[in-house]
C-alpha positions in Angstrom: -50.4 8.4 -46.9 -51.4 6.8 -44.0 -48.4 6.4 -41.0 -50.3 4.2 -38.6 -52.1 2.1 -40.8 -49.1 1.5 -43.5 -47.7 0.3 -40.5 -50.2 -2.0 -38.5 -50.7 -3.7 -42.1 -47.2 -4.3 -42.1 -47.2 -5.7 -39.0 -50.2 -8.1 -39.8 -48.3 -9.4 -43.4 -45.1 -9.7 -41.4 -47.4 -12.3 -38.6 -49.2 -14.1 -41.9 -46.0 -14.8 -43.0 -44.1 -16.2 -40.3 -47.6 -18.4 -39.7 -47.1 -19.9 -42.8 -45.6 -23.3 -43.8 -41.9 -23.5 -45.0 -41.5 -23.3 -48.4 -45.4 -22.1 -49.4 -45.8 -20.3 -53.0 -45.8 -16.5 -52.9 -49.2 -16.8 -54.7 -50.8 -19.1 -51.8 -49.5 -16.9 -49.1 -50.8 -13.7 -50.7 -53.9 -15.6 -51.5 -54.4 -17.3 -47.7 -53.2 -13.7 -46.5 -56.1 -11.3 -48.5 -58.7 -14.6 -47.4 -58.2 -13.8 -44.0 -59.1 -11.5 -41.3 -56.0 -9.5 -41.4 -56.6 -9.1 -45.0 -59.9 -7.4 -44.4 -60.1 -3.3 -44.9 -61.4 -3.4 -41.6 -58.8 -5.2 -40.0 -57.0 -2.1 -37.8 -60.0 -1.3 -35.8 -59.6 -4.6 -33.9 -56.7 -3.1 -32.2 -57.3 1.1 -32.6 -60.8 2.7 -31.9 -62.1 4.8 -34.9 -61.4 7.7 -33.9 -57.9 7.3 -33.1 -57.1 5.6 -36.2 -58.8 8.2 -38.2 -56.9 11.0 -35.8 -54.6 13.3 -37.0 -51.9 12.2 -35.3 -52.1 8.6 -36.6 -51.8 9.9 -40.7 -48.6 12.0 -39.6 -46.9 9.1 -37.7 -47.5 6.1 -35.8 -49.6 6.0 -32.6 -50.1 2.5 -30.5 -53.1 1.2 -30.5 -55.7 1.5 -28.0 -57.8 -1.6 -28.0 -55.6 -4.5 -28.5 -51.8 -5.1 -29.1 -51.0 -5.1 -32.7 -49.4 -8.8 -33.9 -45.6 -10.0 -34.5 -42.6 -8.0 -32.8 -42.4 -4.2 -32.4 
């Protein structure tokens, strides 16, 4: 388990979904959603540097990112 990262992905899903058209299938969301970027593996390290993400600190709990602000509300 992964703190930090369980937790930036959630953030990401929760701003895919509120981006989304009214009344959209759960299958095209999920679809648009793993066809863009923050459906990517690589998608954190736009807003953490590698070896913060990777860190310690960041598996055991959650740690802001360093590069960019992480998407939707706190």
């Amino acid at each position: 388990y992964h703190d930090t990262i369980t937790r930036a992905y959630l953030r990401g899903v929760q701003a895919h979904v509120a981006a989304r058209p009214s009344g959209e299938s759960l299958v095209a969301c999920v679809n648009a959603l793993l066809g863009s970027a923050a459906g990517r593996r690589d998608w954190p390290l736009h807003f953490y540097s590698r070896d913060r993400l990777f860190s310690v600190a960041a598996r055991r709990g959650f740690i802001p990112p360093d590069l960019a602000s992480l998407p939707g509300p706190c």
